[in-house]
Biopython code that builds the backbone (N, CA, C, O; Angstrom):
import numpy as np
from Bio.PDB.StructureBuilder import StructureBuilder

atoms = [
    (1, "UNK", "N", (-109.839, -20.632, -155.873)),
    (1, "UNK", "CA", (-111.114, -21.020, -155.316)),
    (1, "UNK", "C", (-112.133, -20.868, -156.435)),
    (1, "UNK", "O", (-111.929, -19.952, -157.232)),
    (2, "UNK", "N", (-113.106, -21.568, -156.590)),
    (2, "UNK", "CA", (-114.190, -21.715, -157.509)),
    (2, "UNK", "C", (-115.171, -21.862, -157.308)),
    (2, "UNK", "O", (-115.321, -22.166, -156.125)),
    (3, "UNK", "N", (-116.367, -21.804, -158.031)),
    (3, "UNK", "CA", (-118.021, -21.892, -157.562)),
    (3, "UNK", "C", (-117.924, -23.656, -157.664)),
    (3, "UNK", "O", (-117.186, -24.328, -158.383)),
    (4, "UNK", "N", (-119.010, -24.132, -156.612)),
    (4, "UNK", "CA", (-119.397, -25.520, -156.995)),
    (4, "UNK", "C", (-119.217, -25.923, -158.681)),
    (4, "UNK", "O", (-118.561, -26.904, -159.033)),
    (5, "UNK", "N", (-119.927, -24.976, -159.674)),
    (5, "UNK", "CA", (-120.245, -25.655, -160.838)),
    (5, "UNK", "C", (-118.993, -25.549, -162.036)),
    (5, "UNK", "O", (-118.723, -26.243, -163.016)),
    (6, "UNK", "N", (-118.290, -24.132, -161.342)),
    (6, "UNK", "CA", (-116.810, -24.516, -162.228)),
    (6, "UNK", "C", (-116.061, -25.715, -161.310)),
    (6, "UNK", "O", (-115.430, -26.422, -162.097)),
    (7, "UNK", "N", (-115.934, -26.105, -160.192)),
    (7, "UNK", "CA", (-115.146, -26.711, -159.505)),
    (7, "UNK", "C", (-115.408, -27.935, -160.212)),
    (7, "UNK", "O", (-114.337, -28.434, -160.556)),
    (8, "UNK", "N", (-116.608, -28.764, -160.645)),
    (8, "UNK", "CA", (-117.290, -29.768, -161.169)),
    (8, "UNK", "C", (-116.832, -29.993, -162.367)),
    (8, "UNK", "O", (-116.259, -30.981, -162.825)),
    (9, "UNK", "N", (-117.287, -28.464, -163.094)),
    (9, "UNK", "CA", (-116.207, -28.510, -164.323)),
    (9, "UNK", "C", (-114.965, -28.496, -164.607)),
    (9, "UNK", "O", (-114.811, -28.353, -165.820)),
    (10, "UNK", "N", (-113.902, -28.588, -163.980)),
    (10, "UNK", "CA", (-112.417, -28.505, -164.064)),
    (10, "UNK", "C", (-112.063, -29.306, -163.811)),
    (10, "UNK", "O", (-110.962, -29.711, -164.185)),
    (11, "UNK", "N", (-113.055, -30.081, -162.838)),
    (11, "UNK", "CA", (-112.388, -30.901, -162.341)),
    (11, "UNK", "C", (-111.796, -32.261, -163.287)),
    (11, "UNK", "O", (-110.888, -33.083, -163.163)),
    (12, "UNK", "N", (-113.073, -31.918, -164.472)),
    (12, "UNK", "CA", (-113.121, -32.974, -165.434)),
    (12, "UNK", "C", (-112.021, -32.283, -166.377)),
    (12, "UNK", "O", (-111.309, -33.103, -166.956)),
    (13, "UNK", "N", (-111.809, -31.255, -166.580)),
    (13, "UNK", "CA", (-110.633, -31.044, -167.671)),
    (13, "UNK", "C", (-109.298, -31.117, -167.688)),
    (13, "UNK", "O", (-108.666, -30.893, -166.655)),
    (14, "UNK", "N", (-108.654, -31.450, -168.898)),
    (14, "UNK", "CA", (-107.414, -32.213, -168.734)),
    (14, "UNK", "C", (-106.416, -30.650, -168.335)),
    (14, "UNK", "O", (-106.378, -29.553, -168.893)),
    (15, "UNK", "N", (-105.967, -30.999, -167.573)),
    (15, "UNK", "CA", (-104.350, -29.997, -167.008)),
    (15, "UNK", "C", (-105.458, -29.268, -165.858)),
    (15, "UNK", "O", (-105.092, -28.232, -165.304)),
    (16, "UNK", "N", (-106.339, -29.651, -165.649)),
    (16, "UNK", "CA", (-106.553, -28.921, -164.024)),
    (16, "UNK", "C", (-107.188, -30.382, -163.022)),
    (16, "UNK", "O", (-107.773, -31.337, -163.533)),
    (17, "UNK", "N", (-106.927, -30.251, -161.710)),
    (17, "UNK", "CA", (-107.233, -30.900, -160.734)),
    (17, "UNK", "C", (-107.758, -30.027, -159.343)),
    (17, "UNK", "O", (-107.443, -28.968, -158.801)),
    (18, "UNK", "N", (-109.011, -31.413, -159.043)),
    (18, "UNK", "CA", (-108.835, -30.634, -157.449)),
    (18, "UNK", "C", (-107.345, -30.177, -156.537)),
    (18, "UNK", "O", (-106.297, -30.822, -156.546)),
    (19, "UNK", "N", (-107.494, -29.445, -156.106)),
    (19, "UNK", "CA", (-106.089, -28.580, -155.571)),
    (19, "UNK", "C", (-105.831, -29.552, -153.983)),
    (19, "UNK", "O", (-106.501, -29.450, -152.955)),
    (20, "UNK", "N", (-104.594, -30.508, -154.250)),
    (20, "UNK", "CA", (-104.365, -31.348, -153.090)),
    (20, "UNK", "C", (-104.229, -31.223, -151.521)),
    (20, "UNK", "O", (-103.129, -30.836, -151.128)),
    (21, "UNK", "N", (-104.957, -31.428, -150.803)),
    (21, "UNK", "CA", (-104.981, -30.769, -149.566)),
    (21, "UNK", "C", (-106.340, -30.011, -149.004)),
    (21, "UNK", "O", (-106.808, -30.161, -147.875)),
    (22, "UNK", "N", (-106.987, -28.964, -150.293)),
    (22, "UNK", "CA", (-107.646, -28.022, -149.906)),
    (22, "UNK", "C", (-108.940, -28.926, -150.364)),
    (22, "UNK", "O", (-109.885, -28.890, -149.576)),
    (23, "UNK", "N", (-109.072, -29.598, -151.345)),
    (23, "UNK", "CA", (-110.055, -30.098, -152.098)),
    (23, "UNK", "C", (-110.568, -31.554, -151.442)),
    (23, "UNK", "O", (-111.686, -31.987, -151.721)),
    (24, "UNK", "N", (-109.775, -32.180, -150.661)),
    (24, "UNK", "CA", (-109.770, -33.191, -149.475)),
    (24, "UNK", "C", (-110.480, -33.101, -148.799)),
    (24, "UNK", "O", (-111.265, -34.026, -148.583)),
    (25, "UNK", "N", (-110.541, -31.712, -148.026)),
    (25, "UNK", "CA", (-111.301, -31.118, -146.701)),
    (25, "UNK", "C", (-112.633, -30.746, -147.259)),
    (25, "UNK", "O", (-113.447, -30.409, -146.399)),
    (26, "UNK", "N", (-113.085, -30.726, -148.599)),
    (26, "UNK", "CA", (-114.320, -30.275, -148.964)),
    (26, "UNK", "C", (-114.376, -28.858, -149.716)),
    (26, "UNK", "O", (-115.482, -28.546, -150.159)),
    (27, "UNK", "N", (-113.139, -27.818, -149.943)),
    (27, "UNK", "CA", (-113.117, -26.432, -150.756)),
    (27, "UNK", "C", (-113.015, -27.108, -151.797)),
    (27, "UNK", "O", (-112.545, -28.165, -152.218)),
    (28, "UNK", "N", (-113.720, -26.001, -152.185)),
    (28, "UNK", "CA", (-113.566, -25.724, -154.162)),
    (28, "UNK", "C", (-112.328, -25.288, -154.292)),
    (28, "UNK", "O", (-112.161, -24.076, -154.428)),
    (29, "UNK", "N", (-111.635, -25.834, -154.284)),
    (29, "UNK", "CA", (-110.385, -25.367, -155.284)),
    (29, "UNK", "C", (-109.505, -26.021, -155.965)),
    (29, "UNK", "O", (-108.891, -26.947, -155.436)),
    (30, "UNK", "N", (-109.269, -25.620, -157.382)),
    (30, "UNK", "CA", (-108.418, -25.958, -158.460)),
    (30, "UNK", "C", (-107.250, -25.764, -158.558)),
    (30, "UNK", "O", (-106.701, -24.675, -158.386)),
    (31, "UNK", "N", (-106.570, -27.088, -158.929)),
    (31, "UNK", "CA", (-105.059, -26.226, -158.869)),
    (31, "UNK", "C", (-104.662, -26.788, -160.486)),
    (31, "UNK", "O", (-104.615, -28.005, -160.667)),
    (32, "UNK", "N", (-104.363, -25.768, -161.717)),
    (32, "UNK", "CA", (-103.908, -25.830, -163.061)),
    (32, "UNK", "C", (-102.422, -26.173, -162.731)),
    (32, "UNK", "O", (-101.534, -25.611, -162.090)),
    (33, "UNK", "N", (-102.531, -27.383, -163.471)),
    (33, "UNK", "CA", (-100.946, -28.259, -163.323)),
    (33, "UNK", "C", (-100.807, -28.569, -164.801)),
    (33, "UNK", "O", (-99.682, -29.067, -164.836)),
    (34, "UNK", "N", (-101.126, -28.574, -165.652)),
    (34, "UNK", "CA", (-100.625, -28.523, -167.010)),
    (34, "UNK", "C", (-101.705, -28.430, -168.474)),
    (34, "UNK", "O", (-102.258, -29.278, -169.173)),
    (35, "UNK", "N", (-101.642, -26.869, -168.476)),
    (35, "UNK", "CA", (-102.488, -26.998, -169.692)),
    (35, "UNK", "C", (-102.030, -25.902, -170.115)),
    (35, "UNK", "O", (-102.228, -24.825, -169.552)),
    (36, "UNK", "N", (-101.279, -26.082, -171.294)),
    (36, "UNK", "CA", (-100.969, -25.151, -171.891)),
    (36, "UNK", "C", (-101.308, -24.479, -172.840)),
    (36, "UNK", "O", (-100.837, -23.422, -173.260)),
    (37, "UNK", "N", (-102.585, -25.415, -173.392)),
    (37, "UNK", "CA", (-103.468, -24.373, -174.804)),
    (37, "UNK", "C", (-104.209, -23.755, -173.712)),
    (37, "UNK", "O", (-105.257, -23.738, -174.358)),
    (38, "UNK", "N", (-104.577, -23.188, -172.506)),
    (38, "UNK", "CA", (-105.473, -22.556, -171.945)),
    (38, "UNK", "C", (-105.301, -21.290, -172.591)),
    (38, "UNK", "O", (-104.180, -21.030, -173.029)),
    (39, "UNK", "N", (-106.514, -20.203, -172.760)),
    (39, "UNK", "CA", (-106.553, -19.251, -173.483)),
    (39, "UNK", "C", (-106.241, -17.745, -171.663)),
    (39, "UNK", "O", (-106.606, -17.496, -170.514)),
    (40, "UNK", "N", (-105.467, -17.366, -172.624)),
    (40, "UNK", "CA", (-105.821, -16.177, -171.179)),
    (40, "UNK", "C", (-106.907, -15.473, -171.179)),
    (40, "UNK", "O", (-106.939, -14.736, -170.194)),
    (41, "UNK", "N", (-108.112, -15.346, -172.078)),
    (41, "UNK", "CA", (-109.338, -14.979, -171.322)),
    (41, "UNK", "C", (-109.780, -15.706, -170.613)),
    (41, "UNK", "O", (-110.731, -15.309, -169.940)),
    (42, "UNK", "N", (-109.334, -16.999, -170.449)),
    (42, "UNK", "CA", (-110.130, -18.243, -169.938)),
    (42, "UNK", "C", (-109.143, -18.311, -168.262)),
    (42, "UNK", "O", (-109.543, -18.813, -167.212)),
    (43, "UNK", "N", (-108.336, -17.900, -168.416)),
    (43, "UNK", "CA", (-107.134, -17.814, -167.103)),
    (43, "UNK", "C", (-107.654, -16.468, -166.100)),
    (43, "UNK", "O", (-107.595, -16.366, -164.875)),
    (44, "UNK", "N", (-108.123, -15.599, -167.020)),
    (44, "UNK", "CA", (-108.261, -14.069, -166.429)),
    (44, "UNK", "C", (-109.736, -14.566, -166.075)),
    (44, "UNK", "O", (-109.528, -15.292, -165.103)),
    (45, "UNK", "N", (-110.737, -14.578, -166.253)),
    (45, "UNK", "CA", (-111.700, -15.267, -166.188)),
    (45, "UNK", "C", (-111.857, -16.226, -164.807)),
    (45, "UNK", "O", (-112.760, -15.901, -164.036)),
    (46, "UNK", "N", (-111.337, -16.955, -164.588)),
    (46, "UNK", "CA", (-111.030, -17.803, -163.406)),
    (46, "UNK", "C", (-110.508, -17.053, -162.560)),
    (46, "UNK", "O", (-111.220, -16.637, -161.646)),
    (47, "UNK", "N", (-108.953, -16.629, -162.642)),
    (47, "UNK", "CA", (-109.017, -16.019, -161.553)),
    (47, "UNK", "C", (-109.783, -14.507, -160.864)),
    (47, "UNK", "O", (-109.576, -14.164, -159.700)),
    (48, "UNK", "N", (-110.424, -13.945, -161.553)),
    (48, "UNK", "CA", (-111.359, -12.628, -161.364)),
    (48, "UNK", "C", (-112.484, -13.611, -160.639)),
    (48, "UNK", "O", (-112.868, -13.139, -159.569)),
    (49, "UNK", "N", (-112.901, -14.480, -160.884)),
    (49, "UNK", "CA", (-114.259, -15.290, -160.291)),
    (49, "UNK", "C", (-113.526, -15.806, -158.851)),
    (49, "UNK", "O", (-114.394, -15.841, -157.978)),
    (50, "UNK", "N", (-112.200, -16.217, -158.326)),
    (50, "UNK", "CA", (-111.742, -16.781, -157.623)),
    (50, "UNK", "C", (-111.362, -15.179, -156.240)),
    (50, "UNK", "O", (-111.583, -15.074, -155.033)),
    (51, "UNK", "N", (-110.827, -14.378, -157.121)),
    (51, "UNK", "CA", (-110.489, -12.912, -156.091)),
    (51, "UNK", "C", (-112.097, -12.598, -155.642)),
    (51, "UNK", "O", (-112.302, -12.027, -154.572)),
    (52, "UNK", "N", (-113.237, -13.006, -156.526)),
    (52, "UNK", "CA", (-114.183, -11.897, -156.014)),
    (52, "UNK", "C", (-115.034, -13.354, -154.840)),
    (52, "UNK", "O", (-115.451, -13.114, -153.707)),
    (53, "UNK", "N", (-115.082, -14.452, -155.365)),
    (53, "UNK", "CA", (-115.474, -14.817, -153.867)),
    (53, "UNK", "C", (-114.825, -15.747, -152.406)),
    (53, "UNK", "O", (-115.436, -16.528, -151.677)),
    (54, "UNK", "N", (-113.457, -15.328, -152.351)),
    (54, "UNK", "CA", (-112.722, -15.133, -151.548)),
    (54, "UNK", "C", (-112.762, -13.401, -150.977)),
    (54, "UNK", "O", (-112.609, -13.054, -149.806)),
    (55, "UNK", "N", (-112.911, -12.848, -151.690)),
    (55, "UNK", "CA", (-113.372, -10.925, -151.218)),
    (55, "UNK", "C", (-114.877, -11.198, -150.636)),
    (55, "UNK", "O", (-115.219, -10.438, -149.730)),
    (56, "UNK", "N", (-115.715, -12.087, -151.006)),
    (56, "UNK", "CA", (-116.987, -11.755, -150.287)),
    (56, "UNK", "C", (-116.473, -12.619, -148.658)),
    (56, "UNK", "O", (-116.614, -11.873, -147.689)),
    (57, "UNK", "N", (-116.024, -13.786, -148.377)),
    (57, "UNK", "CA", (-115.465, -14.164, -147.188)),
    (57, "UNK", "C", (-114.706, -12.675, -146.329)),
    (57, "UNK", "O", (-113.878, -13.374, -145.744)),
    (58, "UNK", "N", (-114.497, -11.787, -146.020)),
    (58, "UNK", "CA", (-113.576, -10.716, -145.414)),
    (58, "UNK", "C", (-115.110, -10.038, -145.116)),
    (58, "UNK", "O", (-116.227, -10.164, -145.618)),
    (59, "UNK", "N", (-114.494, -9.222, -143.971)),
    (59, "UNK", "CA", (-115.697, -8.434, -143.235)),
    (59, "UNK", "C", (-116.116, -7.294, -144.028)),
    (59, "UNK", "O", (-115.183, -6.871, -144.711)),
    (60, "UNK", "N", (-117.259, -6.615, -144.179)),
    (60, "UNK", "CA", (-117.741, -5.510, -144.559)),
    (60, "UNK", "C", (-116.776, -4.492, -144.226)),
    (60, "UNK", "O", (-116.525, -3.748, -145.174)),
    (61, "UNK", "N", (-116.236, -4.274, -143.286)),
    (61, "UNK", "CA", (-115.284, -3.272, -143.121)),
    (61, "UNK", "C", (-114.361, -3.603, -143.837)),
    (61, "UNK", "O", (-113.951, -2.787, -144.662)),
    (62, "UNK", "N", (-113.802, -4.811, -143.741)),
    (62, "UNK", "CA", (-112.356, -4.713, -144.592)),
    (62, "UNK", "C", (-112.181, -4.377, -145.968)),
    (62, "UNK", "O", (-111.295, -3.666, -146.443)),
    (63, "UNK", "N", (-113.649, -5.291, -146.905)),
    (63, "UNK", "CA", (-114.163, -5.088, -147.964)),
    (63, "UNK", "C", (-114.204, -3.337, -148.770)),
    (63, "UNK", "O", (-113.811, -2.786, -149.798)),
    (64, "UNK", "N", (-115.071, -2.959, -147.306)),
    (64, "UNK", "CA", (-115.145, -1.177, -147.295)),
    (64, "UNK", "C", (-113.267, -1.083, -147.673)),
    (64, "UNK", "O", (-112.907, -1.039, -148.849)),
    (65, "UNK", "N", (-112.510, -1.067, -146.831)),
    (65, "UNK", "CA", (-111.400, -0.705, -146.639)),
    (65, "UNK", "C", (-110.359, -0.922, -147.791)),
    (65, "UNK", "O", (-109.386, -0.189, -147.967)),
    (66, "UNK", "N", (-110.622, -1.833, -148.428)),
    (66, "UNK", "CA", (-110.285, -2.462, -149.440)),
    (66, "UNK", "C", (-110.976, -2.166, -151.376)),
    (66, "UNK", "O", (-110.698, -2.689, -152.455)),
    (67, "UNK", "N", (-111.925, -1.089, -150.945)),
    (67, "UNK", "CA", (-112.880, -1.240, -152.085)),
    (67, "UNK", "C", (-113.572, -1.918, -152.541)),
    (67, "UNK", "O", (-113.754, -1.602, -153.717)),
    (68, "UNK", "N", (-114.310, -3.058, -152.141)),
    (68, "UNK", "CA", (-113.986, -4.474, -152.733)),
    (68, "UNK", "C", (-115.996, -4.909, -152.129)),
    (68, "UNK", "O", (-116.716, -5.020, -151.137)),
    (69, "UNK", "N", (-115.983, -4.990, -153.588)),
    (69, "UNK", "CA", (-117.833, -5.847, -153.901)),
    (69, "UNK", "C", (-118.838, -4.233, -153.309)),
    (69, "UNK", "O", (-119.776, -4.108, -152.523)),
    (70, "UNK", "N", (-118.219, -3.440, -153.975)),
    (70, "UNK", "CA", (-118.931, -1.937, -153.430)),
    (70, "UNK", "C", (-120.266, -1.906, -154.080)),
    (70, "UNK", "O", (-119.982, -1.576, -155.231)),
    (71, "UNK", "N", (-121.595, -2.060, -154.022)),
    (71, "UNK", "CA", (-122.424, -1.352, -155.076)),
    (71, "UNK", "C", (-123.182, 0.200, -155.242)),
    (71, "UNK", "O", (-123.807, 0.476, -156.266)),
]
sb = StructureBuilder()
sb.init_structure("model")
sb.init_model(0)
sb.init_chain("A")
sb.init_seg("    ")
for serial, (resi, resn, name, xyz) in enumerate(atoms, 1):
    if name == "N":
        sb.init_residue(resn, " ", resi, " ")
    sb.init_atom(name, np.array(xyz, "f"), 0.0, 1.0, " ", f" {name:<3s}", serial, name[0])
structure = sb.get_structure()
């Protein structure tokens, strides 16, 4: 899952696509189907942005329960 403005951006780069199915219905999401110079800060990066706002969707309790977006 991705913000509007990476979703915009990936969408244009070569070895990632909107993610088939999910990206139809209107979600941001990317699905990496072939890019293999991707750098893994650039992999770790994405997905840390993708866990944390899919973690803000889950209830305050679970979040609590989970550790998750604590300040």
């Amino acid at each position: 899952k991705t913000s509007e403005s990476d979703f915009l951006f990936l969408s244009d780069e070569p070895g990632y696509r909107p993610a088939p199915y999910l990206a139809s219905r209107g979600m941001m999401w990317i699905q990496q189907y072939d890019a293999p110079d991707t750098e893994d800060d650039e992999l770790i990066y994405y997905i840390e942005e993708s866990h944390h706002i899919v973690s803000l969707g889950l209830t305050r309790k679970k979040q609590k329960e989970l550790d998750l977006n604590q300040n």
